[in-house]
PyMOL commands that place a pseudoatom at each C-alpha (Angstrom):
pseudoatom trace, name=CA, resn=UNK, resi=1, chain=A, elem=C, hetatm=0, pos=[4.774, 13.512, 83.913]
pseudoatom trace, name=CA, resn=UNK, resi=2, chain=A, elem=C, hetatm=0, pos=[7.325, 10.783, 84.139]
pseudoatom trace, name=CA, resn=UNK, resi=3, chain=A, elem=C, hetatm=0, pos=[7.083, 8.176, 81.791]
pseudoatom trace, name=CA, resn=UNK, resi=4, chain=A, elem=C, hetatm=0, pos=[9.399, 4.423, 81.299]
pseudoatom trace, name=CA, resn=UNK, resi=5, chain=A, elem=C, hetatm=0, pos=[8.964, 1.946, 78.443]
pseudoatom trace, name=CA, resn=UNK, resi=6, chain=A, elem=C, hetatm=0, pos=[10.466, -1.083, 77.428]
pseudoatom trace, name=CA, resn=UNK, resi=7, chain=A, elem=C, hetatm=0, pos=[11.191, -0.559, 73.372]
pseudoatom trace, name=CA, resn=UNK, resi=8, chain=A, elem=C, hetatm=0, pos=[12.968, -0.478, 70.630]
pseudoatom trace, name=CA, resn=UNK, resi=9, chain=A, elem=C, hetatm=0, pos=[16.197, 1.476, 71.343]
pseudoatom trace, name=CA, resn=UNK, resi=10, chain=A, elem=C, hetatm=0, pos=[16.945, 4.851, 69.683]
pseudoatom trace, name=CA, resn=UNK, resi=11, chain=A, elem=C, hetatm=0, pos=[19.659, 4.698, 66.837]
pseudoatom trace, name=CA, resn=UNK, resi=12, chain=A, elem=C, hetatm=0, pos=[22.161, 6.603, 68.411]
pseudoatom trace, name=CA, resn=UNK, resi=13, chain=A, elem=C, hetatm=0, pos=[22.068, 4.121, 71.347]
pseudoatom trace, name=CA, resn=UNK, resi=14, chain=A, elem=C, hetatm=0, pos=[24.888, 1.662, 71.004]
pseudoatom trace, name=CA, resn=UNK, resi=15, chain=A, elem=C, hetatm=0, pos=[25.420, -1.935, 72.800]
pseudoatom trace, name=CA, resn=UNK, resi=16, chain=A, elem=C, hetatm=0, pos=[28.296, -4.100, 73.239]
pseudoatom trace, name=CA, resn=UNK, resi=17, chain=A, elem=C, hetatm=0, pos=[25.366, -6.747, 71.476]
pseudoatom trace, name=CA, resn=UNK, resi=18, chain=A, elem=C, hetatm=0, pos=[25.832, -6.292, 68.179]
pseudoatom trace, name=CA, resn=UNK, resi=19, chain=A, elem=C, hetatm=0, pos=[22.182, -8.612, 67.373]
pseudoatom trace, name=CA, resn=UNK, resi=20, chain=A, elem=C, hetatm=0, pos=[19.767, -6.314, 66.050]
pseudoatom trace, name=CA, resn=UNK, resi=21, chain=A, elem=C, hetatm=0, pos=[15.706, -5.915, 67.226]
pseudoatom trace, name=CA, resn=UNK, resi=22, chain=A, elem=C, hetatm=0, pos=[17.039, -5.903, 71.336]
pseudoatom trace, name=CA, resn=UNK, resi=23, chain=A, elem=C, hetatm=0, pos=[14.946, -3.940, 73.539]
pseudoatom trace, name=CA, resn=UNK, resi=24, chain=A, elem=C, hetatm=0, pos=[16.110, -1.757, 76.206]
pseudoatom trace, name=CA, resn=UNK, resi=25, chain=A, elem=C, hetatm=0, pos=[14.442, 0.374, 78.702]
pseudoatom trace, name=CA, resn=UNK, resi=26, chain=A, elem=C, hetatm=0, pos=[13.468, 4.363, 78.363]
pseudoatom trace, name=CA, resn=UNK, resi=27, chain=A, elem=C, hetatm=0, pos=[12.465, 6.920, 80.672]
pseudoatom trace, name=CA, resn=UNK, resi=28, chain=A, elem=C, hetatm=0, pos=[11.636, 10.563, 80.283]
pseudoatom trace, name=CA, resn=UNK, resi=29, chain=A, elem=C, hetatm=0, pos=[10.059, 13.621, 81.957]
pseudoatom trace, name=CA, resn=UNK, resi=30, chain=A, elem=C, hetatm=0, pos=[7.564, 16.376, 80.222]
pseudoatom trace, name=CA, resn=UNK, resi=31, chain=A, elem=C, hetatm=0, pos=[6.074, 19.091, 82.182]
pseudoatom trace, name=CA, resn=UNK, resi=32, chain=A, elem=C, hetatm=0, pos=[2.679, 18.652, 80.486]
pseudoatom trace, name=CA, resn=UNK, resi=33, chain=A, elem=C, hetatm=0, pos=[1.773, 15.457, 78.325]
pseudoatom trace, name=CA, resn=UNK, resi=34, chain=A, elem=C, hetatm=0, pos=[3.166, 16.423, 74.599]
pseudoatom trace, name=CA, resn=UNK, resi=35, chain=A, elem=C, hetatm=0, pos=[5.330, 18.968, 75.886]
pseudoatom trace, name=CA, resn=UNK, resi=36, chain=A, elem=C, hetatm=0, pos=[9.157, 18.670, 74.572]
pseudoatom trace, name=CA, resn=UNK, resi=37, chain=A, elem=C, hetatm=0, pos=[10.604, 16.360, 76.775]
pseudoatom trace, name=CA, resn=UNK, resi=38, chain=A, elem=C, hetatm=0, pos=[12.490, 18.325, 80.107]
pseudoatom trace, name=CA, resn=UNK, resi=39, chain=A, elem=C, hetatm=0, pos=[15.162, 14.937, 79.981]
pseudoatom trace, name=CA, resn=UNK, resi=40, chain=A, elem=C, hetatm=0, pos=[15.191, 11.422, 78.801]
pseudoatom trace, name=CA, resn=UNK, resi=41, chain=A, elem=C, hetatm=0, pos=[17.536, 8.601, 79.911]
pseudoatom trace, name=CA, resn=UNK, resi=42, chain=A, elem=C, hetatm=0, pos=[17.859, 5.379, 77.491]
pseudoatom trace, name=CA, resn=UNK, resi=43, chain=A, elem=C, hetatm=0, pos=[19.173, 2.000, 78.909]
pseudoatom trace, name=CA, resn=UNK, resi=44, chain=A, elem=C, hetatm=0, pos=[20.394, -0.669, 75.922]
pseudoatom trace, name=CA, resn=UNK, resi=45, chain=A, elem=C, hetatm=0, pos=[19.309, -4.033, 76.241]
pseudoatom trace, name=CA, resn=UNK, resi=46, chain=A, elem=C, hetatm=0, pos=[23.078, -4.828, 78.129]
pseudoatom trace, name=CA, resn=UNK, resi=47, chain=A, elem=C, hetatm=0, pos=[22.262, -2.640, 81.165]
pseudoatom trace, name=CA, resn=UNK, resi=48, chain=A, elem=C, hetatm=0, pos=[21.318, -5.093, 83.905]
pseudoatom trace, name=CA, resn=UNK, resi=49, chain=A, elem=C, hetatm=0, pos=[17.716, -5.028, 84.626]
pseudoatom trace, name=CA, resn=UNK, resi=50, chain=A, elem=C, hetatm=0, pos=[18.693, -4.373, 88.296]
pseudoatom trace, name=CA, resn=UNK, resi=51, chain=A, elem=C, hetatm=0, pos=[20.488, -1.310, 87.456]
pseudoatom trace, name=CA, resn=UNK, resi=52, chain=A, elem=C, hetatm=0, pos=[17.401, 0.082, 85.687]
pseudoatom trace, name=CA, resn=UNK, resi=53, chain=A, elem=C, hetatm=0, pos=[14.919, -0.918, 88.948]
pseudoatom trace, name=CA, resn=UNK, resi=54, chain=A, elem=C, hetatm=0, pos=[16.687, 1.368, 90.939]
pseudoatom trace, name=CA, resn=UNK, resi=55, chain=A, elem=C, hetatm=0, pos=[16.651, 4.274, 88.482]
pseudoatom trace, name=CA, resn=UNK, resi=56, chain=A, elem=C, hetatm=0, pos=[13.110, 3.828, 88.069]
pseudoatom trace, name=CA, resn=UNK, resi=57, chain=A, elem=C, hetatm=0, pos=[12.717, 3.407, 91.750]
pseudoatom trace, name=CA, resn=UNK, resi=58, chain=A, elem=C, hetatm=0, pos=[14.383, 6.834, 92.541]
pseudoatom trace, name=CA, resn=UNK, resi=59, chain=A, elem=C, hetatm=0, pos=[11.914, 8.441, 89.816]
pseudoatom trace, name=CA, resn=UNK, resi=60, chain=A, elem=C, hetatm=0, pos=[9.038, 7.693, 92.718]
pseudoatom trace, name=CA, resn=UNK, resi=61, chain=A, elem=C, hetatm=0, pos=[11.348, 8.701, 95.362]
pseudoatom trace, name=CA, resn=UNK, resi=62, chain=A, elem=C, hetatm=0, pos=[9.605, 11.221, 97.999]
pseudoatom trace, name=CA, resn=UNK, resi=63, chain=A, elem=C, hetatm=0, pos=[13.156, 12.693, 98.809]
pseudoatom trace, name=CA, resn=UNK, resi=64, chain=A, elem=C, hetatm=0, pos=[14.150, 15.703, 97.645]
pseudoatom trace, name=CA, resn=UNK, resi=65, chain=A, elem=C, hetatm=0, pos=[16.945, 15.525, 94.500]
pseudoatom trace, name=CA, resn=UNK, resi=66, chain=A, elem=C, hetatm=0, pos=[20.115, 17.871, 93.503]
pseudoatom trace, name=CA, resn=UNK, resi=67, chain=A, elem=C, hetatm=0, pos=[19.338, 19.521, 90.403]
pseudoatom trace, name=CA, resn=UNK, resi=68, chain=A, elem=C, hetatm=0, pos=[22.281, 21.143, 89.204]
pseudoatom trace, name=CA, resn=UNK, resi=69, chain=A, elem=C, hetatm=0, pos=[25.167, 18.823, 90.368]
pseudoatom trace, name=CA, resn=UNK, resi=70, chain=A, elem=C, hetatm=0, pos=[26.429, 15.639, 89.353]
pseudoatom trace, name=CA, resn=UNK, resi=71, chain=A, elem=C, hetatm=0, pos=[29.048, 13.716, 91.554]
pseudoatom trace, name=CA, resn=UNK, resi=72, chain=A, elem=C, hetatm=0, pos=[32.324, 14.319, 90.813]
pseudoatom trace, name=CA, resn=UNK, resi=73, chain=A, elem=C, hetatm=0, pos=[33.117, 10.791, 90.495]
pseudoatom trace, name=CA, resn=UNK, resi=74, chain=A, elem=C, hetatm=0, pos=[30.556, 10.433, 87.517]
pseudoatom trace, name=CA, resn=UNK, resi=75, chain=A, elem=C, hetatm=0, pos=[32.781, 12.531, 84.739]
pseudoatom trace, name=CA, resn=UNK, resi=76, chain=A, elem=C, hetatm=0, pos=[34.257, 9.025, 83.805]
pseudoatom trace, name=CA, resn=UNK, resi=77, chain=A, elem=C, hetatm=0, pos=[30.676, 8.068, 82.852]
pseudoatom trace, name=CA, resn=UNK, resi=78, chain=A, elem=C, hetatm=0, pos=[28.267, 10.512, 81.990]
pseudoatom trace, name=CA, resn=UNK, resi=79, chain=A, elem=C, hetatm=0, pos=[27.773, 12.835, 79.091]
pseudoatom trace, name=CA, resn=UNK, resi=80, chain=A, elem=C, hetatm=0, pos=[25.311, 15.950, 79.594]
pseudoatom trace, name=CA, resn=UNK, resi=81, chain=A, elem=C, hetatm=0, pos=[23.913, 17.454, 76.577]
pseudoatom trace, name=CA, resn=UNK, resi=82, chain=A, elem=C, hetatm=0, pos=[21.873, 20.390, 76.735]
pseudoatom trace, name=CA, resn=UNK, resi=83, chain=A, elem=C, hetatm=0, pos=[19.880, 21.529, 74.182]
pseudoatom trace, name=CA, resn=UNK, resi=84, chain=A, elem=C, hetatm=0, pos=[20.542, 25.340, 72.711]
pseudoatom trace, name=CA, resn=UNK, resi=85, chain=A, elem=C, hetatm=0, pos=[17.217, 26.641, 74.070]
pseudoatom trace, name=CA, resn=UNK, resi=86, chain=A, elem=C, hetatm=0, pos=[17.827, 25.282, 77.466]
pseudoatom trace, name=CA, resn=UNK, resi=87, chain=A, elem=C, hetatm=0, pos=[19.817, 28.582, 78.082]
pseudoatom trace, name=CA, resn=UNK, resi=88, chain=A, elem=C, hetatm=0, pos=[17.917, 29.815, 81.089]
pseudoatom trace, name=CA, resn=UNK, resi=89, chain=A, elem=C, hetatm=0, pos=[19.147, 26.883, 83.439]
pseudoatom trace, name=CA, resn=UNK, resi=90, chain=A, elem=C, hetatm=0, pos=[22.760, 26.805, 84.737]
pseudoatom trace, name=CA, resn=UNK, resi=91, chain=A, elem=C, hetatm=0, pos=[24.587, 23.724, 82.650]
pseudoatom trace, name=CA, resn=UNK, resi=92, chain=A, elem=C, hetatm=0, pos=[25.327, 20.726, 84.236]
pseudoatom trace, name=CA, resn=UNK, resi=93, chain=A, elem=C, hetatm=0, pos=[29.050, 20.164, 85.437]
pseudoatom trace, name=CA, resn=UNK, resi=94, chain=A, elem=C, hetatm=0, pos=[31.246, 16.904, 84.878]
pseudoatom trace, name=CA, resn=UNK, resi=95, chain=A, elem=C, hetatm=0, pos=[34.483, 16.830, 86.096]
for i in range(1, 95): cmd.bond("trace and resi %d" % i, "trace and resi %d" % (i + 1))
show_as sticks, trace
zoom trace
């Protein structure tokens, strides 16, 4: 189940907008409906609402995705965290 809200942002989210009570978008994945979550992706309330259309648009994607490899050109920009029990999947690379 793949789930996207528009809420409240989680603390450890930060924005360049330093006004408090902004809402930004948040999307997750759980295998069964109150399962831990498998990943979650928050989007502050600065991320253009373009930007977040085409994630969400490539959640409904029919194409098939790369699981275990991010593009070498995103090391600049993302941060993977895995969580310790997460152990049985090979970890994420960024370059």
């Amino acid at each position: 189940m793949v789930g996207i809200s528009l809420k409240d942002v989680p603390v450890l989210v930060q924005d360049s907008d330093p006004r408090t009570g902004l809402l930004g978008w948040q999307a997750w994945a759980e295998p069964v409906l109150g399962d831990p979550y498998l990943w979650c992706a928050s989007f502050s309330a600065s991320v253009p609402h373009d930007l977040v259309a085409v994630f969400a648009s490539s959640l409904a994607s029919p194409h098939p995705v790369r699981r275990h490899t991010l593009p070498t050109q995103s090391g600049r920009w993302l941060t993977v965290q895995r969580s310790e029990g997460d152990r049985r999947r090979r970890p994420c690379r960024v370059d």
